[in-house]
VEXDREN-2710 file (C-alpha; in Angstrom, 1 decimal):
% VEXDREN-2710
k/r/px/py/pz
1/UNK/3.6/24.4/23.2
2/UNK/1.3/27.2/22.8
3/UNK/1.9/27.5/18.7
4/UNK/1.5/23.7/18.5
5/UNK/-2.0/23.6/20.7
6/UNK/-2.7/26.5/18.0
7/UNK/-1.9/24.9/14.9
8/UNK/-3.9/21.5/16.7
9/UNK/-7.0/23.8/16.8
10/UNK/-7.0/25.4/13.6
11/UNK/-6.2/22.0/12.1
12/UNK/-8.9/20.1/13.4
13/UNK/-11.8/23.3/12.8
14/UNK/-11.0/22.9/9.2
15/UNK/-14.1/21.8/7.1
16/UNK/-12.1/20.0/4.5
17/UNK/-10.4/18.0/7.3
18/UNK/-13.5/16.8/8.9
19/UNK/-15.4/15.9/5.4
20/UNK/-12.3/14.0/4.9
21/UNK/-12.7/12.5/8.7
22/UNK/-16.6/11.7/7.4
23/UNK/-15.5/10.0/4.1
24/UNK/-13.0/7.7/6.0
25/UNK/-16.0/6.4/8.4
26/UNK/-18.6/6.5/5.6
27/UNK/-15.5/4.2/4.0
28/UNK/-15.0/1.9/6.1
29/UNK/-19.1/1.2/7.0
30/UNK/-19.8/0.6/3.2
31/UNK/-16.9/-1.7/3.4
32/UNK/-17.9/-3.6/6.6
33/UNK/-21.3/-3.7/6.1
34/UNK/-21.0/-5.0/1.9
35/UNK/-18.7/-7.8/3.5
36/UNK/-21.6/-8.7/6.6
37/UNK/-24.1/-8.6/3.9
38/UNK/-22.0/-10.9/1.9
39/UNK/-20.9/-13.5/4.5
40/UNK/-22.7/-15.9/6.7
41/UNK/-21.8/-18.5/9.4
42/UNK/-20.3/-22.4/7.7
43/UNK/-22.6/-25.3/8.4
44/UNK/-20.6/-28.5/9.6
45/UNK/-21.5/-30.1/6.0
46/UNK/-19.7/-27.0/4.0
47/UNK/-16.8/-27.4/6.5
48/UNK/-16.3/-30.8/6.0
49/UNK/-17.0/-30.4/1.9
50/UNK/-14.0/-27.4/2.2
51/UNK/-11.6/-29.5/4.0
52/UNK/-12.2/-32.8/1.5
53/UNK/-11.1/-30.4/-1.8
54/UNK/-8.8/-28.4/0.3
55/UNK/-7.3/-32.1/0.7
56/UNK/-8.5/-32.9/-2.6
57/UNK/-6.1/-30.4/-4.0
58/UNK/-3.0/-30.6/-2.3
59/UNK/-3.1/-34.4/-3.5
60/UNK/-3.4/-32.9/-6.8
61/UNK/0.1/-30.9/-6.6
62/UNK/2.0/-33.5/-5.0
63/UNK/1.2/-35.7/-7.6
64/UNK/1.6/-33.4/-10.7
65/UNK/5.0/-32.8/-8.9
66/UNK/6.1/-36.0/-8.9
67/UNK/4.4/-36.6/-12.5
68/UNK/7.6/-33.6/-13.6
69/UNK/10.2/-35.8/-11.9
70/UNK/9.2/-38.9/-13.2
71/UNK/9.5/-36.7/-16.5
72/UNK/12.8/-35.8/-16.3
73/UNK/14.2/-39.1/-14.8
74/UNK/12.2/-40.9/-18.0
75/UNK/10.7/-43.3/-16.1
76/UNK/7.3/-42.3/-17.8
77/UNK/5.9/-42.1/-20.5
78/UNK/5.0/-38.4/-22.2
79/UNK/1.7/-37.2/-22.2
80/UNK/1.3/-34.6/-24.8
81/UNK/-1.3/-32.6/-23.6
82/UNK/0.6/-32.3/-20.2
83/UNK/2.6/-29.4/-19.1
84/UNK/5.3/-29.6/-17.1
85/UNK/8.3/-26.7/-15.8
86/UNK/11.9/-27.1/-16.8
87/UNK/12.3/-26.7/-13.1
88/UNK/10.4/-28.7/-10.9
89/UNK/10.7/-26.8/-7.5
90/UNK/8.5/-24.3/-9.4
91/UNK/5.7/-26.3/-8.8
92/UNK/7.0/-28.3/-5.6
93/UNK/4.3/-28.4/-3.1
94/UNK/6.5/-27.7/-0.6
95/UNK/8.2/-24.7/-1.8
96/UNK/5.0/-22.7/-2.5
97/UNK/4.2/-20.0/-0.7
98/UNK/1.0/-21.4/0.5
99/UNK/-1.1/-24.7/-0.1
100/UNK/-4.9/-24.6/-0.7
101/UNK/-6.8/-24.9/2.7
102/UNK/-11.0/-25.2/3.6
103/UNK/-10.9/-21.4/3.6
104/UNK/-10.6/-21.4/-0.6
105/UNK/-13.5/-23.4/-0.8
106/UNK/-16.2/-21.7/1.5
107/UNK/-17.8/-19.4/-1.2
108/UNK/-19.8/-16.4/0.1
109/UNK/-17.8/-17.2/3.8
110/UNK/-15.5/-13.7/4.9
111/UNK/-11.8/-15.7/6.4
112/UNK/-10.6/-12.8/8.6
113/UNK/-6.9/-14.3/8.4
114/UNK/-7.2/-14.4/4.4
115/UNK/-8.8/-11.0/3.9
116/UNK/-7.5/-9.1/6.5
117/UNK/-4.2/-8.2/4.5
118/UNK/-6.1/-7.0/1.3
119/UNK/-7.9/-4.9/3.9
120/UNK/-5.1/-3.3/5.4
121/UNK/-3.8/-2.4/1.9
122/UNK/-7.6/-0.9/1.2
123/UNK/-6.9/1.2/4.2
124/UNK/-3.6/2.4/3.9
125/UNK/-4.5/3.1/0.0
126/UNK/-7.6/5.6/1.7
127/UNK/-4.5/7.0/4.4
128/UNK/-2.2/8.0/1.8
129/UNK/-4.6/10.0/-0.1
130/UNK/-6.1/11.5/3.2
131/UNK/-2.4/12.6/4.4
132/UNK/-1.7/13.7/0.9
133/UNK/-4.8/15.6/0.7
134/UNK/-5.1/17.2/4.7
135/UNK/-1.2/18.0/3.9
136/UNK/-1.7/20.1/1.2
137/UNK/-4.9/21.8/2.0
138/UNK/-3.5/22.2/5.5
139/UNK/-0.9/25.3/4.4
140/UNK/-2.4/25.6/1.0
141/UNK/-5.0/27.4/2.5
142/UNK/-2.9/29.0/4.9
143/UNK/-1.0/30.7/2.6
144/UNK/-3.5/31.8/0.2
145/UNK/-5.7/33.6/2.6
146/UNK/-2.9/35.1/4.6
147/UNK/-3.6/32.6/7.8
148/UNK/0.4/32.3/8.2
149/UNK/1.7/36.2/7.5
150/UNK/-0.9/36.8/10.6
151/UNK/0.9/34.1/12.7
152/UNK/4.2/35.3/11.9
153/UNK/3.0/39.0/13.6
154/UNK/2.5/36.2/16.5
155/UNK/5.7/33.8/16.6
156/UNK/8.3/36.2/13.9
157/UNK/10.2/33.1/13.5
158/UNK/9.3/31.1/10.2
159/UNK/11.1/28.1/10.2
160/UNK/9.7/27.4/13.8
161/UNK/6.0/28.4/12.6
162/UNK/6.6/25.9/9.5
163/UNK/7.9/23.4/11.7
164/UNK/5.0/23.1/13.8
165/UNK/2.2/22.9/11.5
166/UNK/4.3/20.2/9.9
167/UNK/5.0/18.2/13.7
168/UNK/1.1/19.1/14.0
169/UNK/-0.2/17.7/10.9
170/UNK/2.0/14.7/11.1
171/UNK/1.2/14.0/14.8
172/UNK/-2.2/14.3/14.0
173/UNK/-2.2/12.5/10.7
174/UNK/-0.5/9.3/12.9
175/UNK/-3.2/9.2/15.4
176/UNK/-5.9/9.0/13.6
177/UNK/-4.3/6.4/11.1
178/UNK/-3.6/4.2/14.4
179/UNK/-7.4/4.6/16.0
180/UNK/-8.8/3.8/12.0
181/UNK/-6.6/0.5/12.1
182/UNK/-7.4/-0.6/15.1
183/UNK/-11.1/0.2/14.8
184/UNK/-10.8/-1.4/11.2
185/UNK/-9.4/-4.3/11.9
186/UNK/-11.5/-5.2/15.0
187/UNK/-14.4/-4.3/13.0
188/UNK/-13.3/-7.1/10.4
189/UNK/-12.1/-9.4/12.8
190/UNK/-15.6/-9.5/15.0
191/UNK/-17.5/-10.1/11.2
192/UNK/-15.3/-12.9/11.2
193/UNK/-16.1/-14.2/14.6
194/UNK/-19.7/-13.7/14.3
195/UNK/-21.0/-14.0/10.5
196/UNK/-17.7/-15.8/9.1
197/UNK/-14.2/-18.0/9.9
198/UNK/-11.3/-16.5/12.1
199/UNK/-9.5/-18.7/9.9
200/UNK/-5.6/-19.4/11.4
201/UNK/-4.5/-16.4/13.5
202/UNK/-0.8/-17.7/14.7
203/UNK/2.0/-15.7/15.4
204/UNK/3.3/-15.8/11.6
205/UNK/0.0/-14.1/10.5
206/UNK/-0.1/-10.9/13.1
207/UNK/3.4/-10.4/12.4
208/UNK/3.0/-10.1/8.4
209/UNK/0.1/-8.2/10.0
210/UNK/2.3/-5.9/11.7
211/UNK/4.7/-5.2/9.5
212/UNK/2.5/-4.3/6.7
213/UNK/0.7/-2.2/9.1
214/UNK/4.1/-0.3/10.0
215/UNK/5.4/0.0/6.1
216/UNK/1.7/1.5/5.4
217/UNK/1.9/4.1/8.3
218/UNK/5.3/5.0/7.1
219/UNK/3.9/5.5/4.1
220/UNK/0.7/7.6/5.2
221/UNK/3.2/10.5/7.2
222/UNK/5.9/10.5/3.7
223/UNK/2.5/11.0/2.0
224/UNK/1.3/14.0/4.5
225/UNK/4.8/15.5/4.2
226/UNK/4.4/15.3/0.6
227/UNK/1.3/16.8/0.0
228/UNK/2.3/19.9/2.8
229/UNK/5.9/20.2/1.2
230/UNK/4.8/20.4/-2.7
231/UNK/2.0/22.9/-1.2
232/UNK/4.2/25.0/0.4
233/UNK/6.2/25.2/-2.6
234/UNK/3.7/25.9/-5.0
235/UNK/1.7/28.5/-2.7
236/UNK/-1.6/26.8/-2.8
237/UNK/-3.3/23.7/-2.6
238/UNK/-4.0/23.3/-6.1
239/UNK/0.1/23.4/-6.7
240/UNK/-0.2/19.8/-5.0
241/UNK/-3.2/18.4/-6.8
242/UNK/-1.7/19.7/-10.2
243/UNK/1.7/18.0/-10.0
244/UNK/0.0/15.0/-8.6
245/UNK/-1.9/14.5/-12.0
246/UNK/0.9/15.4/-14.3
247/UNK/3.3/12.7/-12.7
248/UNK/0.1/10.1/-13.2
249/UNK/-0.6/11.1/-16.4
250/UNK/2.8/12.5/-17.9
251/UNK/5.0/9.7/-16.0
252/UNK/3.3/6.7/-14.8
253/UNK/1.2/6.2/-18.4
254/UNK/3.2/8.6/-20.8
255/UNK/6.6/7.7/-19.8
256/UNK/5.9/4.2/-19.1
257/UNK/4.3/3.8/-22.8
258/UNK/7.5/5.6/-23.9
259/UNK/9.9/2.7/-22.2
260/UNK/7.7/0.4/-23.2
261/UNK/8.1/1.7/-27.4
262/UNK/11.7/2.1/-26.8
263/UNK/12.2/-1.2/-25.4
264/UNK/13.9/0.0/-22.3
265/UNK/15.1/-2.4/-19.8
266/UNK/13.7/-2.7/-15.8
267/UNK/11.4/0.3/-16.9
268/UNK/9.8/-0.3/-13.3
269/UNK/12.8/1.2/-11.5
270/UNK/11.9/4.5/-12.4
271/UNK/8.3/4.2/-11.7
272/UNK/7.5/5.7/-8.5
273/UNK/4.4/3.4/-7.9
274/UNK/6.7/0.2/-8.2
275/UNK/8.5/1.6/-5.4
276/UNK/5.8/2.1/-3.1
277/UNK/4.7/-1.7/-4.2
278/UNK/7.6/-2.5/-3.1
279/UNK/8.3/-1.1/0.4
280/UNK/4.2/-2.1/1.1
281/UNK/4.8/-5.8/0.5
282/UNK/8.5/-6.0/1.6
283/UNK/9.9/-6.5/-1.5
284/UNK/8.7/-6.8/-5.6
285/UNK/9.5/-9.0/-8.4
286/UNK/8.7/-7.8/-11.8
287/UNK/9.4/-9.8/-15.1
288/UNK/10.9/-8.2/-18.0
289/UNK/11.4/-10.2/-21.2
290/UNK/13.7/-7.8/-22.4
291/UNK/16.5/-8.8/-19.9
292/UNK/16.6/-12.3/-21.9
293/UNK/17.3/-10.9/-25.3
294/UNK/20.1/-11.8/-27.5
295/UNK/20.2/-14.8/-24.5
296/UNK/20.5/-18.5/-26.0
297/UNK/20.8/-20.0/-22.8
298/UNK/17.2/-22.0/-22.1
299/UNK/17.3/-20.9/-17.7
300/UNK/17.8/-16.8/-18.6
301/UNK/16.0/-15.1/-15.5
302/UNK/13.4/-12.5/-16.3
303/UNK/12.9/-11.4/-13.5
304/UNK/14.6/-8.8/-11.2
305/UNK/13.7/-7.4/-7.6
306/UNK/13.2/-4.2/-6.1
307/UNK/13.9/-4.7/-2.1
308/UNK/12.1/-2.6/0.5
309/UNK/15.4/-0.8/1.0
310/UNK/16.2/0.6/-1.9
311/UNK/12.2/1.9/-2.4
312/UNK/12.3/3.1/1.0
313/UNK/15.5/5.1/0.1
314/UNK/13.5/6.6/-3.1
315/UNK/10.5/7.5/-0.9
316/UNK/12.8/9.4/2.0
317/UNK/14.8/11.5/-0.5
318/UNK/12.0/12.4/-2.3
319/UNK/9.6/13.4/0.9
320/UNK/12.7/14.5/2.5
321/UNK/14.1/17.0/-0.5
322/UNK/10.7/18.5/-1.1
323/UNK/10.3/19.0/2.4
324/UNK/13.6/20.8/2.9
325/UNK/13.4/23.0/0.1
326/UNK/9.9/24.0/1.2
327/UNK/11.5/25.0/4.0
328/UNK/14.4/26.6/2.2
329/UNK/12.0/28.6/0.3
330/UNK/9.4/29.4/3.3
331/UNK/12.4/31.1/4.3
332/UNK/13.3/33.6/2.4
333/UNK/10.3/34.2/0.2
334/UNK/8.0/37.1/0.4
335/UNK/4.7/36.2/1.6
336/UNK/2.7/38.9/1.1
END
């Protein structure tokens, strides 16, 4: 208890760790106050204008959809400026994810249940590169200016000593992400009380709510445990920075450019951001014309999913691996 009430302290008297603790508040008061700024209170008359397009619309669908039926049954005439599906669940009102509603047609008007997803995804995007950040500078710095061979004279027992600045960084790292989403989102969702629309806060909504939340914390402490693992490894903090830009610029663009010039198939599976895309939204689908080659059937699917599972299974072995060979090699390396 006493090394992790250490580690605590010398964790939060870092000055990297509080300007990172400043640029996440700075970040989220630019953010709040551009979308105050930006918003104001609906007058009855824009309300009622919404709802008539909002209705507007959805008349529109339905009869465009029953336009392509009447197409394929030839009980109309063809227009030929009119486009229709092969398939006409693709554009079947009812099968769409979601219809147009007032909300899409209140310019200048901040809809907390339409904006408060995007949000979250702002927020765990600033999380991620805070863990991955505090991580590495965390025993980066450490071990460069000989903070851990004095707290091994302490506690002679490195494993336990690695152990508990990685507990204490991802304890830490947690809490704070849980106070800065719950202060965010109450932030956003009074602005939308107050200067904007609460918009349709059911059940359906705070549980895609929730479970993005979860998936982006998850996210934020494989992140940390990243950052503090390739650190460790490398020695210093700059060994984390460094192989973070060579796999953006050597794998994500180079390699990705390569695929593309060989005419690789599902080159997304081996991209690590598609993964992370993935296990943030539940699921991806990603379209690759490539799969439909040398096809002469006119229904050839293009698409092809990545589910949560499988990216969350990429994400663990690769936090997980790092981290156990940084602990592998904290071992039995020479730290002085």
């Amino acid at each position: 208890m006493n090394l992790v009430r250490a580690e605590l302290e010398r964790l939060s008297a870092r000055r990297f760790v509080q300007l990172m603790v400043v640029l996440l508040v700075l970040a989220f008061a630019v953010t709040a106050a551009t979308t105050l700024a930006g918003s104001h209170k609906p007058s009855v008359s824009e309300l009622n204008s919404a709802r008539q397009q909002a209705t507007e619309a959805r008349q529109s669908m339905e009869a465009t959809f029953r336009a392509c039926l009447a197409r394929q049954n030839d009980t109309t005439p063809t227009v030929p400026d009119e486009y229709f599906p092969n398939d006409c669940s693709d554009i079947d009102p009812v099968l769409q994810d979601r219809l147009p509603i007032a909300a899409d047609f209140l310019p200048g008007v901040f809809t907390f249940a339409e904006q408060a997803q995007p949000l979250l995804y702002f927020l765990v995007a600033f999380l991620v590169l805070f863990g991955f950040l505090v991580g590495a500078s965390y025993i980066g710095a450490d071990l460069t200016s000989g903070g851990v061979v004095n707290l091994l004279l302490w506690r002679p027992r490195r494993v336990t000593v690695l152990a508990a600045k990685l507990g204490t960084l991802l304890g830490t790292v947690l809490v704070l992400a849980l106070l800065a989403s719950v202060a965010y989102l109450a932030t956003f969702w009074v602005i939308g009380q107050a200067a904007g629309l609460p918009g349709r806060l059911d059940g359906d909504f705070w549980r895609s709510l929730g479970a993005v939340h979860g998936r982006g914390l998850v996210l934020v402490l494989l992140a940390s445990a990243l950052g503090f693992a390739i650190a460790t490894l490398g020695r210093h903090t700059s060994a984390a920075l460094g192989a973070f830009a060579a796999y953006a610029v050597v794998w994500e663009l180079g390699a990705r450019l390569v695929l593309e010039i060989v005419d690789a198939r599902k080159s997304d599976l081996f991209m690590l951001s598609s993964h992370i895309g993935a296990w943030l939204n539940g699921g991806a689908r990603f379209y690759d014309e490539r799969l439909c080659t040398g096809s002469t059937g006119l229904n050839c699917d293009a698409f092809y999913t990545i589910t949560w599972q499988a990216s969350l299974l990429v994400l663990l072995v690769l936090a997980g691996g790092l981290t156990a060979a940084a602990f592998a090699v904290f071992r039995r390396r020479d730290l002085i």
